[in-house]
Structures are given as C-alpha cells and as structure tokens.
N, C-alpha and C positions, 0 to 999 in steps of 0.2 A: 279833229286832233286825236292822236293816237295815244290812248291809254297808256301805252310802255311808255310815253314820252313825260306822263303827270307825276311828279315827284307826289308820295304818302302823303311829305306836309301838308298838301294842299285838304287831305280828307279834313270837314270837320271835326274838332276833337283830337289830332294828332297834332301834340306840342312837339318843339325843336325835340324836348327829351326823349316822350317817346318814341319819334321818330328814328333817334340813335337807337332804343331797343329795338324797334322791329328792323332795322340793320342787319341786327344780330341773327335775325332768322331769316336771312337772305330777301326780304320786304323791303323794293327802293322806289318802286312806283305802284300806282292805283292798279296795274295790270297786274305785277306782283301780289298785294293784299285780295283781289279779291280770286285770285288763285290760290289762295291758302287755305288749302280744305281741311277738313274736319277730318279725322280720320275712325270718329264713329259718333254714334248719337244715347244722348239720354231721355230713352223716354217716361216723361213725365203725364202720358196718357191715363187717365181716373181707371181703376181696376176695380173690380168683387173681390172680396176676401172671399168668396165663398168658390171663387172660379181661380184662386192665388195656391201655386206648389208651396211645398214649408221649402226654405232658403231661395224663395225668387226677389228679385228688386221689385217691389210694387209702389203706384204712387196709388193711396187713398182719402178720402173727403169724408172726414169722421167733427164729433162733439167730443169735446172735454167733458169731461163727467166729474173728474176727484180734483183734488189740491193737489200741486207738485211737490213730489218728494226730492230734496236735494244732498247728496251724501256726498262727501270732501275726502280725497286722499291726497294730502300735500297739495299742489299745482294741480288737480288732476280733479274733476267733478264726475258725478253721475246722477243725471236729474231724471225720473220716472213719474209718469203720468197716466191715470185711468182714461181711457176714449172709446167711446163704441162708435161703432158703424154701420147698417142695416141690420140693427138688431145684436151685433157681434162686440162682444165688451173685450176691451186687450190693453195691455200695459204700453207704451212708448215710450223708446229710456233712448235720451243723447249722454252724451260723451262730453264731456267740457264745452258743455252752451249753459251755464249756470243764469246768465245773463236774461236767459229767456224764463225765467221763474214768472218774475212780474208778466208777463205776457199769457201764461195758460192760466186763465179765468172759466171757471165750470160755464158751460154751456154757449161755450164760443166755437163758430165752424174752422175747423184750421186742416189744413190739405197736407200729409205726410209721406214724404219719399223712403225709403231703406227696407230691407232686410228682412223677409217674413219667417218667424219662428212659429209653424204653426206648432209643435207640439205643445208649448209655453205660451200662447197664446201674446207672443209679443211681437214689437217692429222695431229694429233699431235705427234709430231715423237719420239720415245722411242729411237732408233737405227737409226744413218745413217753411212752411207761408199762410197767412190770416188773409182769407178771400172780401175780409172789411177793409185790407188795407189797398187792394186793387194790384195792376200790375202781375198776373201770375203768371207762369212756369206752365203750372199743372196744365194738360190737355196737350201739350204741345210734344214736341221730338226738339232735344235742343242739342246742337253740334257740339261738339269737343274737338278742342284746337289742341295742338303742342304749344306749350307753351312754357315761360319761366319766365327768370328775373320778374320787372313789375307788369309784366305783361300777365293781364288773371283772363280767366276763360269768359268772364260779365266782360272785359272790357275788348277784349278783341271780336264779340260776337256783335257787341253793340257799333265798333270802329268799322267791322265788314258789311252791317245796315246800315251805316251812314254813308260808306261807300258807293253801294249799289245805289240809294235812294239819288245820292246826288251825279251819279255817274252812270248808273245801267242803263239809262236810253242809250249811251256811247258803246255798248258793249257789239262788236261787230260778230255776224255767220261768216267762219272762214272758211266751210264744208261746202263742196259744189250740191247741188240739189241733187243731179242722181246719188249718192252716196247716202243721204239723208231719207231722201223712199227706199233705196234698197234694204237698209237696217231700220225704218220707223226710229228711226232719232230724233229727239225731243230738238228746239230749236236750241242755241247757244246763248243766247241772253236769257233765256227762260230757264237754260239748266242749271247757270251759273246762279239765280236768285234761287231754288229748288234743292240744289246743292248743300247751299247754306241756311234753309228757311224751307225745309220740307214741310208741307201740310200731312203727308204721312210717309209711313216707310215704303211704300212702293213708288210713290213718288220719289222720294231720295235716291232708292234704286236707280228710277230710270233715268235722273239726274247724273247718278254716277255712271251709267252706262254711255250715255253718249259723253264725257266728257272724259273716260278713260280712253274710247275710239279716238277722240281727238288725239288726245298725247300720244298714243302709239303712233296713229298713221302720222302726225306732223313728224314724231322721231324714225321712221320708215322714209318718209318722204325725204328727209334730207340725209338718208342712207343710199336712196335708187337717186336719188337726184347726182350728188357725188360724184356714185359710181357709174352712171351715165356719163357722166362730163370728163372724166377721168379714164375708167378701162377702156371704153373705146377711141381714148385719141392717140394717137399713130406717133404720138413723137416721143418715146421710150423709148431707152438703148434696147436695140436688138442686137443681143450677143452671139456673137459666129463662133458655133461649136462645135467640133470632131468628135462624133460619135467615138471611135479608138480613143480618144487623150482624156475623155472622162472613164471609159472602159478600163483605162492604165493606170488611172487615179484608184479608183474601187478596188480594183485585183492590187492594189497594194495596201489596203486598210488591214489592219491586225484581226480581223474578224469578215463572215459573208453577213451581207444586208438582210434583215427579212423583207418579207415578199410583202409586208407595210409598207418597209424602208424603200423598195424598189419603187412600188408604185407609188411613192411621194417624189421619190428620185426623179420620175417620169413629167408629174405634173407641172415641178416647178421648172425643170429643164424647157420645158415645153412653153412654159409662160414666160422665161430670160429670153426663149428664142422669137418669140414676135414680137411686132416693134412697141408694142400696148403695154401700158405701165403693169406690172405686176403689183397688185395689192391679197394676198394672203397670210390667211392666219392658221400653224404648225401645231396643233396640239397634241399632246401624247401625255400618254402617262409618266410619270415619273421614272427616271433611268430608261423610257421607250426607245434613245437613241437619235432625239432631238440636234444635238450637237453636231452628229457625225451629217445629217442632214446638210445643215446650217456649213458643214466646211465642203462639203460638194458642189453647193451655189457657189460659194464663195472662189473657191475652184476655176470654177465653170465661168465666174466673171473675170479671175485676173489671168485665166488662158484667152480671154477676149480683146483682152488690150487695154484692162480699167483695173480698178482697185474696188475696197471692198468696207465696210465700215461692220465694225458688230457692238453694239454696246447693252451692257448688263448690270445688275443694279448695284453689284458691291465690286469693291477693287481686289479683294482676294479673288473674286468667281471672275473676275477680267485674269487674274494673274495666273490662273489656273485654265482660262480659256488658250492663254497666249503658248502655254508650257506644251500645252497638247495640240493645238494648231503648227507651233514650230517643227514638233515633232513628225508631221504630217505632211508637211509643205518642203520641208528643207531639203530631200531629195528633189524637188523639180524646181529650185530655186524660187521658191517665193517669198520674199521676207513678209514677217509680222513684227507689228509693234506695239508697242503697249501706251496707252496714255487715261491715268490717272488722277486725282489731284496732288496725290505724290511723287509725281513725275516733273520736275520744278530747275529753277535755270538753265545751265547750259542743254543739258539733256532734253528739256522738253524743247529749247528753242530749234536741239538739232534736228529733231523728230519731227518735229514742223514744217521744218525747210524741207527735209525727205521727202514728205507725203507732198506736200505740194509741187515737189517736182518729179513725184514719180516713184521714188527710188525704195519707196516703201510700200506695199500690194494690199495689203489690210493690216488696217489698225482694230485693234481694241480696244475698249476703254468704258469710261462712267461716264456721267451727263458729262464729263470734261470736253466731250466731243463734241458738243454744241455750242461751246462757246467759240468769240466770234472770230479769234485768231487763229480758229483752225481751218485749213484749207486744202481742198482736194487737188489734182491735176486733171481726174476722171474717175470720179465715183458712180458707178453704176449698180451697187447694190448695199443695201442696210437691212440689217438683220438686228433684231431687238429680242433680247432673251427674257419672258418672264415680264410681257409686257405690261399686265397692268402695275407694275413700277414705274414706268413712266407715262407721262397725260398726253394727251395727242398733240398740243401745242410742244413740247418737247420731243416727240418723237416725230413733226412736220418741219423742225428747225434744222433737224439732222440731215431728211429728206431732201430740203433746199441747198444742202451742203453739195449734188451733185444739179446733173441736169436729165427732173424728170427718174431717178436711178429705180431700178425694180425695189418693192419695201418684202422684208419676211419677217414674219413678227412671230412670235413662238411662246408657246405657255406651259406649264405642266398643270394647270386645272385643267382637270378634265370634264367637259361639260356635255352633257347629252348631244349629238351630231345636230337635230334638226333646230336644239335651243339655240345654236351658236350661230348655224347659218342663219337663223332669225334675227339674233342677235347684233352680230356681225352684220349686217346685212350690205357692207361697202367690200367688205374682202370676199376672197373664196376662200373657203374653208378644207384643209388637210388635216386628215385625223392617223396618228400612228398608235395602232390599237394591237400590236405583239410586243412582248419582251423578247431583245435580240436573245440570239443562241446563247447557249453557254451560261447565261447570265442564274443564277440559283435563284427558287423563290423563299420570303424570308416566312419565317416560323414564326405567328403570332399569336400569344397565349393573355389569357386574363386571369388578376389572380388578386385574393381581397389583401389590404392591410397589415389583417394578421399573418399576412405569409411576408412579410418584412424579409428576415432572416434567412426564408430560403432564397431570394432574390439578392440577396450579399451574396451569398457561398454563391449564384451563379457568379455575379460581378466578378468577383474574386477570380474562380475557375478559368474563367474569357480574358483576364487581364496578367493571370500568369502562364497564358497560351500565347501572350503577346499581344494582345489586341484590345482594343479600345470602346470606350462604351460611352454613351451622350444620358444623363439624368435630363429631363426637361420635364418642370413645372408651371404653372398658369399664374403666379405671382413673385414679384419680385420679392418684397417685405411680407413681415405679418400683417393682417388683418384681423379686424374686432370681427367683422361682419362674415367673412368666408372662411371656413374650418378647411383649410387646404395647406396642401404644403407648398413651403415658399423657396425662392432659390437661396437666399442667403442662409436660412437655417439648413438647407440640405447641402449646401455647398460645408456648414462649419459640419453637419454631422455626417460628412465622406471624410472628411479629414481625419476625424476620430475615430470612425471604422477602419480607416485603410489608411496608416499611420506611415506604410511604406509605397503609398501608391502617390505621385504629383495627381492634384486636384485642380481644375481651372474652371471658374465664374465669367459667365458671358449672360449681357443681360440688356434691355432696351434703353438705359440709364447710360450707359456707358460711352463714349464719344467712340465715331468710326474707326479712329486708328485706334484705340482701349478694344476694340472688336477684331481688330483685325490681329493686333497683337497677340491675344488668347489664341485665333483660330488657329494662325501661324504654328504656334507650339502645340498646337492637338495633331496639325498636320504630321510636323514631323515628329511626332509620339515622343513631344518631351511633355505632355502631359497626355495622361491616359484615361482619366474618369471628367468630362467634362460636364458640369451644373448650369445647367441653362435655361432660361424663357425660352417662349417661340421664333427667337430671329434664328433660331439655325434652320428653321421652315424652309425657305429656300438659304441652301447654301454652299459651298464647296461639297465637293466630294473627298471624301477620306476614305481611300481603300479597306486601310488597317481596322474601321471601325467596325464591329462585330455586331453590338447592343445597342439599341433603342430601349430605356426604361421612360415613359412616362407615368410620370404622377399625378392622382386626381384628373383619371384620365376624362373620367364621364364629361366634365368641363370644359372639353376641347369638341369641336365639330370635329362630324370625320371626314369632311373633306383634309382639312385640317391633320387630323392622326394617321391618313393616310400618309398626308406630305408629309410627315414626320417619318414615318416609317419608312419613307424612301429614302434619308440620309445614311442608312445604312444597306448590306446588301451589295455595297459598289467592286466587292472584291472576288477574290477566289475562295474566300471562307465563309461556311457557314453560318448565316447571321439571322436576329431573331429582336422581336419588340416584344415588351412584355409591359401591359395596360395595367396600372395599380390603381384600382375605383371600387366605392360600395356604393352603388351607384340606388339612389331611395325612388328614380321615377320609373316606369317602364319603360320611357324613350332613352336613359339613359343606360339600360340596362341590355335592350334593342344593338342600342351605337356599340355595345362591346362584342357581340355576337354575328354584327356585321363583320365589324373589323377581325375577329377570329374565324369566320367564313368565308372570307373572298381576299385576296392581294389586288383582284383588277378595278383600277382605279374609274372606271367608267361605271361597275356596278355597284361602287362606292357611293360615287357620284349621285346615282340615280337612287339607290334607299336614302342620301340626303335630303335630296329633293323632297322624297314622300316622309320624312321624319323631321327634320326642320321647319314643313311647312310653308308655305307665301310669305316670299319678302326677308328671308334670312340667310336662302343658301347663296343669294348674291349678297355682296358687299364690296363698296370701293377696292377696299384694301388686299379683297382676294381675289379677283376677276377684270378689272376693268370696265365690267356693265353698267350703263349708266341709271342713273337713279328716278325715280319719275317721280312727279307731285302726287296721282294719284293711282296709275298703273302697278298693277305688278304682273311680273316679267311670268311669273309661274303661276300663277291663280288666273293671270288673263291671258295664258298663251295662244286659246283658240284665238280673241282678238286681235293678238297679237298676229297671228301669222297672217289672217283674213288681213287687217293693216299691210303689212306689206305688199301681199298681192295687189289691194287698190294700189298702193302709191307706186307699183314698180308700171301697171297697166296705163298708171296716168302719165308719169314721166314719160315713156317711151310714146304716147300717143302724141303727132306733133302740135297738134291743136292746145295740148299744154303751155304750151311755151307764148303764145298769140292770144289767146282768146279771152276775152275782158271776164268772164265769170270763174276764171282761176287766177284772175291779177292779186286776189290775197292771199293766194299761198305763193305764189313768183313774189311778194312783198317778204313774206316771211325766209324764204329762201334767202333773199336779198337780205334781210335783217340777221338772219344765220350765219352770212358772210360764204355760202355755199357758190351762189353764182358770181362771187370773184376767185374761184378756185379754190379756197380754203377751209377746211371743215375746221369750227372751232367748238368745243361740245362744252 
C-alpha cells in the first residue's frame, strides 16, 4: 500500500481534531507527515563550561547548591538559583517558571539548557529537566518543526515517531541505484528516520543531503519528462511566415529594436515556424520592451491564418495593452478586443461570437479568458504577461482554449540566466538584457527622514512642471509594532501639504474596480500625487509620472524597489526615485547603495541573491518558483543543476520508459499526472 494513499488518522495518536489541524499545514496522509521536516535542530548534547563562549546556547549537568530565590513583578516572575558544575559555581535565573521553586532542592542533579553569560557567571535557562525523573532531552539533537495553533513541537515530534515506528518498514527507494553510488547517498527509508531522529549532526547532514537530491531531481524529472513529451511532438501549429510582412511590421514600429529585441525577435520566430509546440519564458528587465516582443508573435500568428490570446493580471494593464496594440495593428487590419470582468451583456456576448468566428485576431483580457464560454475559431498562440500571477493550471486552461497553440509567457523578474533555465527547466528561456533606444535612465538618490522637507519642494517642483509623482509605503494602517509610515496617514499628510494639488489612496484593501478607479484618474492626471502600497509593483504605465518616492525604503527588497522604480521613467522626461530609510542594519544599508549604483535589473538581482540570502529571494508571490519541503533553490543550486542533468539523461534514455527498476519514478510521473499530458504543480 502506498503511503500517499494512508489518511494521518490512521497514525496513532492523531484524533479527528488534530487531524483538521495538521490540514492546516498542508498534512493529509502518512506520506505527507513524515515529510515534514524540521527545518533545524536543537541541540541538547552535555557541554564544559570551561569549553562554553559567553552568549552560546549550552546544555549542562550541574547540582543545586542554594535555596531558590523567587522575585514577582505583576504577572511576571524571576526565579534564581545557585548550581555548580565541574567545580564552576553560577547562578541560573528562569523567566516565569515560578512553579519550579518546589522542585530545586540543594543537592539534586538537574540538566540545564540556555544562554551562557560568562562574564556574570550566569545561564538563562530556556529548558530544564531532573535526570530522577527519566525521559531526557539532554544528549540528544531534537528537530524543530513549524509549527502553531495546538499543534506544539513535543507533539508533532512524538506523532512523526509514531509514524515511522508504525509505518517505516513501508517507506519505499524511489532512486535507481546508479544515482545512489554515484553521490554515496544514504538509503531512503534510513534518511527519512535520520532526518528526524539524528543520532548527530553529521548524520542529520547526510540525512538532509540525500533527501534534498530527491526533491530536486523528482521536481527536474517532471520538468525533462514534460518537455520530452511536449517539445518534441510534431503536432503544433507551424506558422507560414514571410520574412518581408514581419520586416513591414518592424519598419513601421515608432522605435528600432535593440539587438536584444532582434535576437529574441529571431528565436521566437523561429520556434512559431516548426511544427513543435513552442514553450518559452521572456524575461527582461523592466520597461526592456517585453510587449513590443509579445505584438510581433502576435503578428506573426494572425498573418498566419489564426488568432492570438494575451492575458494579464489587472484589467487597467489589459486596457492599456489593447490601446497600444490597436494602435499597432489597425494599419494592417487586425482587430483587438478586450475581455474583462467588466466587459458584461450585450458586449461581451458580441465579443464572443466574434472571436469564435473569426472576426476578432486577438483578444485580451484577465483570467476572464479562461472561462468556459470563451471560444476560439484558431488560437495558435498565448502570451501571459507577468506570469507568476497566474498558476499553471490557469495558464494550461487557456492553452486548451486552442489546439496544441505555441505558449509565451513573460516576466519582468529578472532572475540570473543559468537560475531560470534550471528553474524553468520545461520552457526555453529568452532573456532581453538592453534598454531600448531613446528610453532615459532614471536618477536614484537616498536620502534620511530628516530631509523630509526638501523632498516636498522637489514634489512640489515636478508637479508644477506638470507631472506626476507615486508616494509608496510598506503599510496600510498604523502599527504598535513597526515605526513606519503608513499609507493612510501619508495619504491625510499630502493633503495638508499640497492643499492645491488632488491626492489619491490606492491600497491592497481596496476592491479591483476601488483600484482601477484611482489608477484611471492618475492616468489621465486628474490626480497628480498618488499614496500607495505595493500593488502599483506591477502596474500601468503613466508616461506623465516623473517621481518614485518610496518610504521606509530599507523594508522593501530590491528586487522589489527596483520593480518600483520602473513605474516611472516611461516618458520623455526626466525622471527620478528617491529612497527615504534610516536604515539600523548593514544589509539594509547595503540595499540602498545597491539601488543608487546600478539601474540594471539583473545586477539587482544578483546582489539580492547574495544579501537576502537562501530561500528569500524567491517567493510565490514574486516569481512563480516553486517551493520545496526541504530544498532551496539558491543554497542548493549545485544540486540543483547536477539534478537535472540526471533527469534530463534519464528521460531521454529509452530504457527509461520499460525497465522495471525505474517503474517508481514512471509511478510518480503517473501520480504527477505528467504522463497524461498535463503538468499540474
């Protein structure tokens, strides 16, 4: 029987209740829980004071020598006690364990966790435990789970021993054996109890090492697998295209390409023209000239004889795609349409019948597009703007909209080339690494708090030049806890500074048309100073806008203050971001001097990498990378990339596909839902 198949309840110890909580941390069978790793350990191994730094966590095996003192502030205790240890006499004071008074009796052995002051000769004890009462801690390395609600770290350590005990003979090797001698990888059911019950930390190590191998190559393997079964099958529109009628399209754009723009121009041309499904992903930097891309495919598909779909995450960036696509197309007659969730009775019903019969060449629009009364006549290409906004199963529903139609997916994170094709490992990867011609680079400056005032007079100066300026801070409300500024009190105190200037509040709280609304009027400069959070991250472009001010900037990533910085800059005026931070870390301090030394978003990028640190500079929310139990994508890249190499050599080898000592990875694939055609992640 197969583990993913045993529902949690079944583990001893997991009530109906519990069982809702571990739910909650994505825990729905025995496969689940005893993949729930630690994600570090405490050790509780006996130390020397005399081999202990002052401020280390030590655990030591000392005698009670004095009476405990217990002193009362309100709610709040502090109990101290004399104890020696080889000879080493030192006070040990807890925190609100009043309780344990009756328990320290002179000349009892008791084992103590926490905090060495050596100059004070004191511990401040985190952990204690009486080796008369059995059961100990001490000696050991014990896991640390995520955890909350009534879920405590004693009882999920003890629910994933009960687990194993009753379930780890079932635990299957799903690593072919050469894989396993080529890296000396520990076996799987041996890593998985080691994992969470190291006997020491080099064991834990090598626990974690083969069980991070896994999760990359199984997430590689259904990456080559995919794209195996996908890029090379032959039944993709292949688009007939005349070298002169895309040549006619370019010579009439308002601008020349750079020699980025061309040789992406080349690639994707090249991939419309054989019959092999096109799957790439378009990154550039922000304002790189992603779009103008994106209408040359688009192009290049409805000169072929088909239509074209684009869908993007907000209906203003649809509304504002469709303005400058019309503009683009309406000399060679191609109509564009718009479909939104605003787009409603008769009009959307017309717009429907259009496209399914033809008479409309590409649409654009919001998830609107995937619902299921939309219908193509011949969609042979989809383009996704800013794709980690939408999840794969939304962005494969669109794809089934045509038959087999080429996909262009496009981002402005810019991610290191070699991370993304690892990443990525089903698409091929185009990176647009110049700012078109023409285009100004924007002036960014830091500047503390107390420079308040002169950052008004610029406001001022740039708003009676005509043009327009974004405030963006990191909170909506006040808070007890974060000394930041918030949008609503800087939205009342723009008010009151610039008593003749319209002010407009945009904020995460707000419903999409309350969002769309505001943009609307920044757009057409009936508001000029606009007070915002981070959803203008990605968002329209406003020529007219001049200034980027962010506030409390140290609080933003820079991936992050870059994307911000590029909502400005879109025009023919000189434009500028100006960082307001007092920033108390050196990383914080770093992130400003990044961002006032470089515009280019790739070497943004990469000092994020090395300042952020493993496991931060991706996130759902900003990339679409997927998340792993216990990989990380930057700390374990070499693994990472050696993973795919195995799984791209195994796929393509054909003895993969037949040979009974890879039947449980073909099982997993098959449970991935990959070898019925559909990646579902």
């Amino acid at each position: 029987m197969d583990l993913n198949d045993i529902p949690v309840r079944q583990v001893s110890g997991v009530s109906a209740l519990k069982a809702g909580e571990l739910h909650a941390f994505g825990v729905f069978t025995v496969n689940d829980l005893i993949e729930y790793y630690p994600y570090r350990y405490e050790d509780y191994r006996l130390r020397s004071l005399t081999e202990a730094k002052d401020g280390d966590k030590i655990t030591v095996q000392a005698k009670i020598m004095g009476i405990p003192v217990l002193q009362r502030y309100g709610k709040k205790s502090r109990l101290t006690c004399k104890m020696v240890a080889e000879d080493w006499m030192f006070t040990a004071t807890w925190f609100n364990r009043h309780f344990l008074r009756e328990e320290l009796t002179a000349g009892r052995e008791i084992i103590l966790t926490g905090k060495w002051d050596m100059r004070r000769s004191q511990l401040t004890v985190s952990d204690s435990e009486f080796p008369d009462k059995g059961t100990l801690r001490s000696g050991s390395l014990q896991p640390v789970y995520s955890v909350g609600g009534k879920i405590t770290q004693a009882w999920i350590r003890k629910t994933i021993g009960q687990a194993l005990l009753q379930y780890g003979e079932m635990i299957p090797e799903n690593l072919p054996p050469e894989l396993l001698r080529e890296y000396d990888l520990m076996p799987r059911r041996r890593a998985i109890q080691r994992i969470h019950q190291p006997q020491d930390s080099e064991e834990g190590q090598l626990a974690r090492r083969r069980m991070v191998y896994e999760e990359l190559f199984l997430f590689q393997l259904k990456l080559q697998a995919y794209r195996a079964m996908n890029h090379d099958r032959m039944d993709g529109v292949q688009h007939e295209l005349e070298n002169a009628t895309i040549r006619e399209f370019v010579r009439s754009l308002p601008f020349e390409l750079t020699d980025a723009q061309k040789k992406v121009e080349l690639e994707i041309l090249q991939d419309m023209r054989s019959p092999y499904c096109m799957n790439r992903l378009l990154q550039g930097d922000v304002g790189s000239g992603k779009t103008v891309i994106a209408a040359i495919a688009l192009f290049a598909a409805v000169k072929s004889g088909h239509q074209g779909a684009f869908m993007v995450p907000t209906e203003i960036l649809a509304e504002q795609h469709v303005r400058s696509l019309t503009k683009l197309f309406e000399p060679f007659g191609i109509t564009v349409g718009l479909l939104t969730g605003s787009v409603t009775g008769r009009r959307r019903k017309d717009l429907l019948a259009s496209l399914q019969m033809g008479m409309t060449d590409i649409i654009v629009g919001t998830h609107a597009l995937i619902q299921e009364d939309v219908f193509f006549r011949s969609l042979s290409l989809v383009v996704t703007d800013e794709q980690h906004r939408f999840g794969v199963n939304q962005r494969s529903i669109l794809r089934r909209k045509g038959f087999n139609p080429d996909v262009l997916t496009m981002t402005a994170t810019p991610i290191p080339r070699t991370l993304a094709i690892t990443a990525f490992g089903d698409m091929d990867v185009s990176t647009l690494s110049e700012r078109p011609k023409g285009r100004k680079p924007i002036s960014t400056y830091w500047v503390k708090h107390g420079m308040m005032d002169r950052v008004l007079g610029f406001i001022s100066r740039e708003v009676l030049l005509g043009r327009q300026a974004y405030l963006i801070c990191p909170l909506i409300e006040e808070s007890e806890k974060l000394d930041v500024q918030n949008a609503i009190d800087l939205y009342v105190g723009m008010q009151q500074a610039f008593p003749d200037f319209k002010v407009g509040l945009l904020h995460g709280r707000m419903t999409a048309a309350e969002k769309d609304e505001v943009m609307r009027a920044f757009y057409d400069n009936e508001v000029q100073l606009l007070v915002s959070t981070t959803v203008v991250e990605v968002g329209v472009d406003v020529p007219n806008a001049t200034l980027m001010i962010v506030m409390d900037a140290d609080r933003f990533g820079l991936s992050q203050l870059h994307q911000l910085r590029g909502r400005v800059g879109r025009g023919e005026h000189a434009s500028y971001c100006v960082l307001i931070a007092d920033p108390k870390s050196e990383v914080g301090q770093e992130r400003m001097k990044v961002m006032t030394d470089t515009d280019d978003g790739f070497e943004v990028a990469r000092r994020d990498l090395e300042l952020r640190g493993p496991g931060d500079f991706f996130g759902t929310k900003q990339s679409g990378v997927p998340e792993f139990r216990i990989a990380d994508m930057v700390s374990d890249f070499k693994v990472l990339e050696a993973s795919r190499d195995d799984a791209a050599r195994l796929v393509g080898d054909p003895s993969f596909w037949t040979s009974p000592q890879y039947a449980p990875l073909r099982s997993y694939l098959q449970r991935e839902q990959i070898l019925q055609g559909e990646l579902i992640d």
